[in-house]
KOLNU-996760 format. One record per atom (N, C-alpha, C, CB): residue number from 1; x, y, z. Coordinates in steps of 0.2 Angstrom, whole numbers, plus 5000, padded with zeros to 4 digits. Glycine has a CB too. Layout:
   num     c1     c2     c3
   NUM      X      Y      Z
...
END
This chain:
   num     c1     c2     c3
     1   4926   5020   4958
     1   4932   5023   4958
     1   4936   5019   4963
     1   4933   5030   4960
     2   4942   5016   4962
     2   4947   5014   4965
     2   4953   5018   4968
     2   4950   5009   4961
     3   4955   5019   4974
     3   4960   5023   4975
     3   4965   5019   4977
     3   4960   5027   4980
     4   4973   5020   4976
     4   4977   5015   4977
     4   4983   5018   4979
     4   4978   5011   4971
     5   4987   5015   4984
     5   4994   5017   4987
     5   4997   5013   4991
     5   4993   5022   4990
     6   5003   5014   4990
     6   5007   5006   4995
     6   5011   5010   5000
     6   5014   5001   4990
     7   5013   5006   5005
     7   5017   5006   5010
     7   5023   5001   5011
     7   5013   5007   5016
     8   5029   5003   5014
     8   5037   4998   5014
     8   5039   4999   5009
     8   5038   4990   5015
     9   5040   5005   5004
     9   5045   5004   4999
     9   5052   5002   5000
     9   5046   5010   4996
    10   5052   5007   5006
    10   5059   5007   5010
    10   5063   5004   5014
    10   5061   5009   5012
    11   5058   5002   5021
    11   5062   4998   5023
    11   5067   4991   5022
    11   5060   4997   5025
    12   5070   4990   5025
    12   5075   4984   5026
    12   5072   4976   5026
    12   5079   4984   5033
    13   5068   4976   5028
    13   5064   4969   5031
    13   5058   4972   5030
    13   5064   4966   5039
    14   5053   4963   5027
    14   5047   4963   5028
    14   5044   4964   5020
    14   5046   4968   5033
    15   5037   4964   5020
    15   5035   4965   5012
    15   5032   4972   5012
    15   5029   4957   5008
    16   5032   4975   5005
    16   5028   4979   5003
    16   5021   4978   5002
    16   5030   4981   4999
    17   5015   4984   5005
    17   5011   4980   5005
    17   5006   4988   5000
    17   5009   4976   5015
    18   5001   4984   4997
    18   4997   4989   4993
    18   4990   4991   4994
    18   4998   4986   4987
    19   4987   4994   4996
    19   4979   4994   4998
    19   4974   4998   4991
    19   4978   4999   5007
    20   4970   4995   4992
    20   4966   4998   4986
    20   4957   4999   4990
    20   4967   4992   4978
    21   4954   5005   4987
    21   4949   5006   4994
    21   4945   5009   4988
    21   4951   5012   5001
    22   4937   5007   4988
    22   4933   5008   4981
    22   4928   5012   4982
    22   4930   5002   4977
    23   4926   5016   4979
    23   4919   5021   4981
    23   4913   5022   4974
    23   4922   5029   4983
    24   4907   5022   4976
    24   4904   5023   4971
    24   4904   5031   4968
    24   4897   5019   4974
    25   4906   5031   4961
    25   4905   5038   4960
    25   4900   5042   4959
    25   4908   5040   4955
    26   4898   5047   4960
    26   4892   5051   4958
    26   4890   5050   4950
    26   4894   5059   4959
    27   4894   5051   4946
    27   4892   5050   4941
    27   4892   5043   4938
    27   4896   5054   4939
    28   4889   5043   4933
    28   4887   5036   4931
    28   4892   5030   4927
    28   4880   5037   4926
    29   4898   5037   4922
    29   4900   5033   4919
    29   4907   5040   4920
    29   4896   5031   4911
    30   4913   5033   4922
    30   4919   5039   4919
    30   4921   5037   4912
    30   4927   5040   4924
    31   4922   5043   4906
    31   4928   5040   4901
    31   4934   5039   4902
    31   4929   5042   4896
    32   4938   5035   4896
    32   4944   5036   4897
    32   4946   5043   4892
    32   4947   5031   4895
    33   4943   5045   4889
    33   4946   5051   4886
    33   4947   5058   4887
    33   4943   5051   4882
    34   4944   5057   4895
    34   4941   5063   4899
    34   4946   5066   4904
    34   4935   5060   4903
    35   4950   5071   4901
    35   4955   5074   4905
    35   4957   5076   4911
    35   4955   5078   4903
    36   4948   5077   4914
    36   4946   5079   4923
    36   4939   5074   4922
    36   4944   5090   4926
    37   4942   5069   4925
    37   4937   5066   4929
    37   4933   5068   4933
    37   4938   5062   4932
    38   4929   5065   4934
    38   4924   5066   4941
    38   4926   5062   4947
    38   4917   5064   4939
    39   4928   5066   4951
    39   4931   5063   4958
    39   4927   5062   4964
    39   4935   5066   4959
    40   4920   5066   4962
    40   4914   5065   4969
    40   4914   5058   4972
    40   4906   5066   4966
    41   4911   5056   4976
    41   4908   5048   4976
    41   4904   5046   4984
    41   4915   5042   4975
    42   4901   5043   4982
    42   4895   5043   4988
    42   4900   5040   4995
    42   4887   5036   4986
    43   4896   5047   4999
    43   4898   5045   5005
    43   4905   5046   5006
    43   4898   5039   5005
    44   4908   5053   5003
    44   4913   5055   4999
    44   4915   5061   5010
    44   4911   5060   4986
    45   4909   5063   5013
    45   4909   5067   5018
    45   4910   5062   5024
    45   4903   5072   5017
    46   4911   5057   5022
    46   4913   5053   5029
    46   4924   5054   5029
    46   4909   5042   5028
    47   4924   5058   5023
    47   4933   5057   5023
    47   4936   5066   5024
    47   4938   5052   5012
    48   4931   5067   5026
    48   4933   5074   5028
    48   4938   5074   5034
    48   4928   5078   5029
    49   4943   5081   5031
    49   4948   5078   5036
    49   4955   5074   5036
    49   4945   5074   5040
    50   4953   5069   5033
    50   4958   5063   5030
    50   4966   5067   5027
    50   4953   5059   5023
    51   4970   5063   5031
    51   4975   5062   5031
    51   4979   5060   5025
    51   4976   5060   5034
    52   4986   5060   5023
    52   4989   5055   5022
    52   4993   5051   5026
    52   4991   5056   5018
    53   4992   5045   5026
    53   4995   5040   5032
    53   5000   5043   5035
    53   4998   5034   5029
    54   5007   5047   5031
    54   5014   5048   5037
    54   5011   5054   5040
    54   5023   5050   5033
    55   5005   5057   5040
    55   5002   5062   5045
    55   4999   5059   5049
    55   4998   5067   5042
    56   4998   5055   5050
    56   4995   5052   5055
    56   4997   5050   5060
    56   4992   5048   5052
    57   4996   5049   5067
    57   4998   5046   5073
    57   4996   5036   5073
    57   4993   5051   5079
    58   4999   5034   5075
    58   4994   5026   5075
    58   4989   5026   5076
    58   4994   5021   5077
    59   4986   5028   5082
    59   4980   5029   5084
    59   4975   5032   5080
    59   4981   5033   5090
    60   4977   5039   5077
    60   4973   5041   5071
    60   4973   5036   5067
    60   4976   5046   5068
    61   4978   5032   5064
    61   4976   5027   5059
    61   4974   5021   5059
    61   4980   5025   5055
    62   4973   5020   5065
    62   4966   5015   5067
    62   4961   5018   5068
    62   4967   5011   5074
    63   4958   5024   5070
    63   4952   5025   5070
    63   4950   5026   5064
    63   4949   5029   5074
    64   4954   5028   5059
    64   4952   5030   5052
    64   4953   5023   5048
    64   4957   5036   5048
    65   4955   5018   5050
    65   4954   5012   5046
    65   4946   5009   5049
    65   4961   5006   5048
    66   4945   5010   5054
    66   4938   5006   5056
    66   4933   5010   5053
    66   4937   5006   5064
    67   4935   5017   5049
    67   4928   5019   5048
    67   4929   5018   5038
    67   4926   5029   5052
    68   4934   5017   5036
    68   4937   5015   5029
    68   4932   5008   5028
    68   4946   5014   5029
    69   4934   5003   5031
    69   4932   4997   5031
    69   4925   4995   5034
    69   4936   4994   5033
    70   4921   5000   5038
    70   4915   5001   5039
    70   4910   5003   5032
    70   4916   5005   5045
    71   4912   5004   5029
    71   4909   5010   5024
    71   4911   5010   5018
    71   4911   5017   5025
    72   4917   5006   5015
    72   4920   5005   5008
    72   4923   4999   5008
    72   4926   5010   5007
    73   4922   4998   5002
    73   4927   4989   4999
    73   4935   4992   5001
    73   4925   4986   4987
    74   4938   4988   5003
    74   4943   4988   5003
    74   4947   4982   5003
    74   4944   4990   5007
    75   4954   4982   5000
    75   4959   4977   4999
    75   4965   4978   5000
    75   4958   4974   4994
    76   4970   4971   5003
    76   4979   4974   5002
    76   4981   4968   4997
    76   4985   4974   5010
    77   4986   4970   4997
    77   4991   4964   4994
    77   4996   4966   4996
    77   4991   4962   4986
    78   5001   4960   4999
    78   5009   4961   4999
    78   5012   4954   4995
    78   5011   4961   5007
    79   5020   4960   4994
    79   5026   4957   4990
    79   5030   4954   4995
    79   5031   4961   4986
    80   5033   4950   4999
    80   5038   4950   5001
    80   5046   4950   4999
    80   5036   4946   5004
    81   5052   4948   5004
    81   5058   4951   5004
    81   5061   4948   4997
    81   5063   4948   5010
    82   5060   4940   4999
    82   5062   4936   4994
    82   5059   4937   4987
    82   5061   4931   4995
    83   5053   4941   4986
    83   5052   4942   4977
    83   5054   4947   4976
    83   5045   4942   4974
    84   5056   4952   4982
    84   5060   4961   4981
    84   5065   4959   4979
    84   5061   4968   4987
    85   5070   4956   4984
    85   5074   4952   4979
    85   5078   4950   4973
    85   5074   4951   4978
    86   5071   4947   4971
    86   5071   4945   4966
    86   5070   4949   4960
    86   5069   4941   4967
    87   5065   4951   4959
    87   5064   4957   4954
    87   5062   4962   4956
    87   5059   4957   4949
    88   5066   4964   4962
    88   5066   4971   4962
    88   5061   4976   4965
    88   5067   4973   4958
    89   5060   4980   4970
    89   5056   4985   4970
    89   5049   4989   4968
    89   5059   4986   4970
    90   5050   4990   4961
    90   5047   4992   4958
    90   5043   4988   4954
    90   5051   4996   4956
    91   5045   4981   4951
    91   5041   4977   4949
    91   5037   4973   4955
    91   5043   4973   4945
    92   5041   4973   4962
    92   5036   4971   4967
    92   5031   4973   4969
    92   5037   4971   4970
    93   5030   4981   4968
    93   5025   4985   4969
    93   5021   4984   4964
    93   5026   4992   4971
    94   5021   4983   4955
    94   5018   4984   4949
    94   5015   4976   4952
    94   5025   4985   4940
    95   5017   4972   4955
    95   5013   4964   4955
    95   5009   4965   4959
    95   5017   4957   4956
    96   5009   4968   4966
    96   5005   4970   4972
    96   4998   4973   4968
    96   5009   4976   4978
    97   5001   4980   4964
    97   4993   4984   4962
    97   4991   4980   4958
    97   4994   4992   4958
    98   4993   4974   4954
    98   4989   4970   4950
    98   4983   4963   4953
    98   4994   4968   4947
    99   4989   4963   4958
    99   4983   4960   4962
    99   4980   4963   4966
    99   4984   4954   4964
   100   4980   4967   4972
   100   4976   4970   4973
   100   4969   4974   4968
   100   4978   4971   4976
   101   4972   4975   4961
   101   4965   4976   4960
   101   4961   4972   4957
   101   4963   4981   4956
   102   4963   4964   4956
   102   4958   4960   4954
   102   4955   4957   4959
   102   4961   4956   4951
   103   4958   4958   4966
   103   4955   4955   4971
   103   4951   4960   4973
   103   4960   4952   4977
   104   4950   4967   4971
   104   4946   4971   4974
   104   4940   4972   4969
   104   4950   4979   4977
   105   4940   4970   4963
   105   4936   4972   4958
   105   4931   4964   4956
   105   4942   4975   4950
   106   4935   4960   4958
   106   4930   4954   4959
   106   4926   4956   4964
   106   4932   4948   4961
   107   4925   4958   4970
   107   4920   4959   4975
   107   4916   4963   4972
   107   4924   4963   4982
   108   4919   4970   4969
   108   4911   4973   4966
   108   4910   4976   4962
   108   4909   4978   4969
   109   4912   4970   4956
   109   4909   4968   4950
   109   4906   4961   4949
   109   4913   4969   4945
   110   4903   4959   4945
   110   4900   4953   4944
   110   4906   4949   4938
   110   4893   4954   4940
   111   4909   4953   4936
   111   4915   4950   4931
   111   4920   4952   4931
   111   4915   4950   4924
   112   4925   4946   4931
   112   4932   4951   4931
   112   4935   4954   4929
   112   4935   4950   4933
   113   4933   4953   4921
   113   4937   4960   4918
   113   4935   4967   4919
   113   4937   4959   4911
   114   4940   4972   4918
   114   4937   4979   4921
   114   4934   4983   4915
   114   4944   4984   4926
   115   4931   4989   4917
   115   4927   4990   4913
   115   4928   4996   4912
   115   4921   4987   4914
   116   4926   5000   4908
   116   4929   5009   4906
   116   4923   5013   4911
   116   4927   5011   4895
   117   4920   5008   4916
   117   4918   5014   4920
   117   4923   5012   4929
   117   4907   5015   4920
   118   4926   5008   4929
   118   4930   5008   4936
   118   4937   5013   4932
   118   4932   4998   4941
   119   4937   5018   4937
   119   4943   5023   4936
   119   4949   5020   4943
   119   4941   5031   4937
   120   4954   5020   4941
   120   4959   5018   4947
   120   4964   5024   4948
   120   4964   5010   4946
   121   4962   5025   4953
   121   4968   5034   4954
   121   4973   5032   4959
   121   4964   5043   4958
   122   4980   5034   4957
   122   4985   5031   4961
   122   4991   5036   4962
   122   4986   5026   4958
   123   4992   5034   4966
   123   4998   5039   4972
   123   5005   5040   4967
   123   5001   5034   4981
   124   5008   5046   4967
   124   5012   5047   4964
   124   5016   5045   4957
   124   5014   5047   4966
   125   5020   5039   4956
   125   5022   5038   4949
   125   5020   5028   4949
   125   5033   5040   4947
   126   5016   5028   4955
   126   5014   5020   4952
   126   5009   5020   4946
   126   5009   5016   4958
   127   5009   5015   4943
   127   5004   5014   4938
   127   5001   5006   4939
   127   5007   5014   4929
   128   4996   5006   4937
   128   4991   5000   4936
   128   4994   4996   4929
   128   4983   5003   4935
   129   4990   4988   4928
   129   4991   4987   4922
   129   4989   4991   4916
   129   4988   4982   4921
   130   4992   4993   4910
   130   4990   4995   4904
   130   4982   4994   4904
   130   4994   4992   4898
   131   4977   4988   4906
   131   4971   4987   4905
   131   4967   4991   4908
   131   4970   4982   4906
   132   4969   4995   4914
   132   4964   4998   4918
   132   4965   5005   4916
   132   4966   4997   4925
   133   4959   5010   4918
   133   4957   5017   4917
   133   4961   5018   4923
   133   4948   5019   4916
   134   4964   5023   4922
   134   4968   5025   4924
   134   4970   5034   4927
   134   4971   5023   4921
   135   4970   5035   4932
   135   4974   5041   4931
   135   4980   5039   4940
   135   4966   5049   4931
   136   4986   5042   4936
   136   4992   5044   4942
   136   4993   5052   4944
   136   5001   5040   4939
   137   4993   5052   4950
   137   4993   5061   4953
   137   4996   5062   4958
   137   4989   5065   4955
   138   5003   5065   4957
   138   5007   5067   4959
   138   5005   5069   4969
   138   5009   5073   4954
   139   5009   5069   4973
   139   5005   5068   4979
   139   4998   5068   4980
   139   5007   5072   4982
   140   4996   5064   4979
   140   4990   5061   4978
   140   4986   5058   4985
   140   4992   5054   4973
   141   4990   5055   4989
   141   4988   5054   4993
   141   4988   5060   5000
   141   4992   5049   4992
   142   4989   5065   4996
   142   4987   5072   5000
   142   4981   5077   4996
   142   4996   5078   5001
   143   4982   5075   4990
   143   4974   5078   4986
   143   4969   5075   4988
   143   4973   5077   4979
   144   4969   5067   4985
   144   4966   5063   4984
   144   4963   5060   4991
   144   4969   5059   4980
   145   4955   5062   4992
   145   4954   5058   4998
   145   4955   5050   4998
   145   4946   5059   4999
   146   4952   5047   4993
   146   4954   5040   4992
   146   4959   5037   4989
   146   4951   5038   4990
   147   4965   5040   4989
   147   4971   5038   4991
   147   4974   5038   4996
   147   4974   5040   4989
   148   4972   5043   5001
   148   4973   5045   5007
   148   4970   5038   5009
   148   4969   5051   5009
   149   4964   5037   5010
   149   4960   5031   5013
   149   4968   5024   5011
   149   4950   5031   5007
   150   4969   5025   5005
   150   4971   5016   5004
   150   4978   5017   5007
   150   4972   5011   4995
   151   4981   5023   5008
   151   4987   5024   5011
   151   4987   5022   5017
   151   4989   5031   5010
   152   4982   5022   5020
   152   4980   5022   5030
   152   4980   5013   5029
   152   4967   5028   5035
   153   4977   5012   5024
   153   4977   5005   5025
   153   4983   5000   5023
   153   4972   5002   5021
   154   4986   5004   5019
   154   4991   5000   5019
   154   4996   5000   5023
   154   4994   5001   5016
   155   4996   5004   5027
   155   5001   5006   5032
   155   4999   5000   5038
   155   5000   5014   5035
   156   4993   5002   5040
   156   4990   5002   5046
   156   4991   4991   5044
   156   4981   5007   5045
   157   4989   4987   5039
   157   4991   4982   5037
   157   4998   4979   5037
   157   4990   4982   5032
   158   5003   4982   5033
   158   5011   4982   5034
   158   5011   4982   5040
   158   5016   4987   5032
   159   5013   4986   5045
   159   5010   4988   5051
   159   5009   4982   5057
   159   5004   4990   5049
   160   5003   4979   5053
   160   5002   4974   5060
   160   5004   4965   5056
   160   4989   4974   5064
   161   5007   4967   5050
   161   5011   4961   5047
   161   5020   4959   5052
   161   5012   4963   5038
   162   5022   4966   5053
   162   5028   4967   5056
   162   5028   4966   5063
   162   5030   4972   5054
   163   5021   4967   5064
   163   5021   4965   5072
   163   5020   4957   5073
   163   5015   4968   5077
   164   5018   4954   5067
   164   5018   4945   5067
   164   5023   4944   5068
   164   5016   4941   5061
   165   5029   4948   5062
   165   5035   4944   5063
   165   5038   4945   5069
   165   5038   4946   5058
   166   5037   4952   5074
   166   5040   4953   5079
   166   5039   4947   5084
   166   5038   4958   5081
   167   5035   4945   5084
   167   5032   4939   5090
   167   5038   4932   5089
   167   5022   4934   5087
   168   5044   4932   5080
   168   5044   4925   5080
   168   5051   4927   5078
   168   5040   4921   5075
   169   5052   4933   5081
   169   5059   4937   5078
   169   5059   4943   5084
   169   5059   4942   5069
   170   5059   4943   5091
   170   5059   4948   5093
   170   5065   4953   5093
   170   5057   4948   5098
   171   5073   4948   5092
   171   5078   4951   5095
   171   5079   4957   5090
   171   5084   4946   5095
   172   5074   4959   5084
   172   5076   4964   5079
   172   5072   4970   5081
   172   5074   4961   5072
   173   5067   4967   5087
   173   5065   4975   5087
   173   5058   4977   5081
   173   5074   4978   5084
   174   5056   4972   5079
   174   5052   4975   5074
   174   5044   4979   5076
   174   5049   4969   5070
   175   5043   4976   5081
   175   5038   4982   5084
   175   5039   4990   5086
   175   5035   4978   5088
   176   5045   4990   5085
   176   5047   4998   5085
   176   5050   5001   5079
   176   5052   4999   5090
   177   5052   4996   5075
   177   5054   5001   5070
   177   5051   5000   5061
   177   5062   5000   5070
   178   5047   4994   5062
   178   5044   4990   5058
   178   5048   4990   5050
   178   5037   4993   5059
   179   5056   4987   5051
   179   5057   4986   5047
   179   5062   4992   5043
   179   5052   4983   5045
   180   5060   4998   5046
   180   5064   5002   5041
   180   5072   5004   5047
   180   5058   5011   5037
   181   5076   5007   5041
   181   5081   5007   5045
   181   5083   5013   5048
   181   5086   5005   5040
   182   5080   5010   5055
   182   5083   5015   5060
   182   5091   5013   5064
   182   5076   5016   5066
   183   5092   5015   5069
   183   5099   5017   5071
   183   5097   5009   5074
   183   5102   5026   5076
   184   5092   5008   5079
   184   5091   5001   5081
   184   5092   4998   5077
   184   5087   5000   5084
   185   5088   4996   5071
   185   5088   4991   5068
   185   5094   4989   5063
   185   5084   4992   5065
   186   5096   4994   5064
   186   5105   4991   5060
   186   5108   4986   5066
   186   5112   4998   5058
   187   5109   4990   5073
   187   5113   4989   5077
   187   5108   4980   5080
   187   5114   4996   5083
   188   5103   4979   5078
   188   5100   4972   5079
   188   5102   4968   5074
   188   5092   4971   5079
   189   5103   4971   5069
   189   5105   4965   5062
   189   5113   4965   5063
   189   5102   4969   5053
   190   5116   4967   5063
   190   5124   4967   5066
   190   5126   4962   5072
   190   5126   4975   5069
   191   5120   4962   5076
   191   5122   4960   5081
   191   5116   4954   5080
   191   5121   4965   5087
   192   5114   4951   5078
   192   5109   4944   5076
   192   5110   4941   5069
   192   5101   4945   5076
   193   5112   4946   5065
   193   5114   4943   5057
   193   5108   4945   5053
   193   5116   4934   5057
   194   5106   4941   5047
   194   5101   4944   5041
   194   5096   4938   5045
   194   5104   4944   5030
   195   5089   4939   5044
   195   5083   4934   5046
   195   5083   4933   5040
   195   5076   4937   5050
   196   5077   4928   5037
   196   5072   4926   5032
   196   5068   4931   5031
   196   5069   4919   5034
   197   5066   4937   5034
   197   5061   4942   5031
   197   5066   4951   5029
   197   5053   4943   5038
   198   5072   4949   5030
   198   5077   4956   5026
   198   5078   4955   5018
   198   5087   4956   5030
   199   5076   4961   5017
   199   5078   4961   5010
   199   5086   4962   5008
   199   5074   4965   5006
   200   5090   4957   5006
   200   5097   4957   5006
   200   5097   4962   5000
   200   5100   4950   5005
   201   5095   4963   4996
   201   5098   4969   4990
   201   5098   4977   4994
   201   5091   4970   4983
   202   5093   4977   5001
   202   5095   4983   5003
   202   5101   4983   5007
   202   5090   4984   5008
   203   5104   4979   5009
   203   5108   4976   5014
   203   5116   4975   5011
   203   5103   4969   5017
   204   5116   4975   5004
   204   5121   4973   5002
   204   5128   4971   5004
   204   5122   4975   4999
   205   5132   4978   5008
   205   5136   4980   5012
   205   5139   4974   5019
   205   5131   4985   5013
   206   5131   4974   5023
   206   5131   4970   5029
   206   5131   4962   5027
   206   5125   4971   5034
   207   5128   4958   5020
   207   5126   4953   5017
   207   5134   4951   5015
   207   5121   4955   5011
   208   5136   4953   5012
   208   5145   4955   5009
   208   5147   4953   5016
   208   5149   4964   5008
   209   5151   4957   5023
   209   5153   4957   5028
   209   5153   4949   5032
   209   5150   4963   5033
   210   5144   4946   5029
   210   5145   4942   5035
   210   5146   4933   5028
   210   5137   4943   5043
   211   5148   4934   5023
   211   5150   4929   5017
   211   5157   4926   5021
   211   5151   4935   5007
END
């Protein structure tokens, strides 16, 4: 089983990024035909407890990333400004879950096409390609241990991507607000203009002002 969930839909700056976190299931085979899956999976009592990411402190989502990636396959993929941009949001996130699940399903399969027993469960109205078993579930990332899990990692990834950028951009402030629009972060972009990692479609307004 694959759990899947992204972080930075919203912010202003920076890419959206997608984690996907894989467990072996108890059971041997899921169908697709099968209305309630089986959601057990080895090693399923090390996520007790588990959060979903915006409940979490940072601190909390660091120690729960060290014990995720101690224990499970995991993978991210990010979109950045310039392809949100470009096609938008929502196919940015549809291109992220695609590659992250090929980049996660090569690791632990021998082939890369997917097969009718990897199930991929995913946070709220995201979907995978038409080719994958599938199920999407509505706060998911608060049922679903392992969505929970790829939610911590996605964060926890976005996250320490925005603090790269902070090092080469500090005047924005990114290590405090990582991108989304807080009262600072306007009043840095107002006052330094649009960088190379803002997504100008969010921005329209300020983008306009300074034409």
């Amino acid at each position: 089983m694959v759990g899947i969930d992204e972080a930075g839909r919203g912010p202003l700056a920076g890419p959206v990024a997608v984690a996907a976190v894989a467990a072996t299931s108890n059971k041997k085979q899921v169908t697709r035909n099968k209305q309630s899956p089986n959601l057990k999976f080895k090693n399923s009592k090390l996520f007790k407890n588990i959060k979903d990411s915006k409940k979490l402190s940072a601190k909390q989502r660091e120690e729960w990333t060290e014990i995720i990636k101690n224990n499970f396959e995991c993978k991210v993929a990010m979109v950045g400004a310039e392809t949100i941009d470009r096609i938008g949001i929502n196919r940015a996130i549809k291109l992220a879950i695609a590659r992250v699940l090929r980049k996660i399903l090569c690791d632990i399969t021998s082939a890369t096409a997917p097969t009718i027993s990897h199930l991929v469960l995913l946070d709220g109205l995201l979907h995978a390609p038409k080719r994958y078993n599938q199920k999407t579930i509505i706060k998911g990332d608060e049922k679903i241990p392992l969505i929970s899990a790829a939610s911590i990692i996605a964060k926890v990834a976005r996250d320490k991507k925005m603090m790269c950028f902070h090092k080469n951009n500090s005047e924005y402030c990114f290590d405090r607000h990582k991108g989304y629009g807080t009262k600072l972060h306007y009043k840095m972009i107002k006052k330094n203009g649009i960088s190379p990692i803002h997504r100008k479609t969010y921005l329209k307004k300020i983008v306009a002002k300074l034409k």
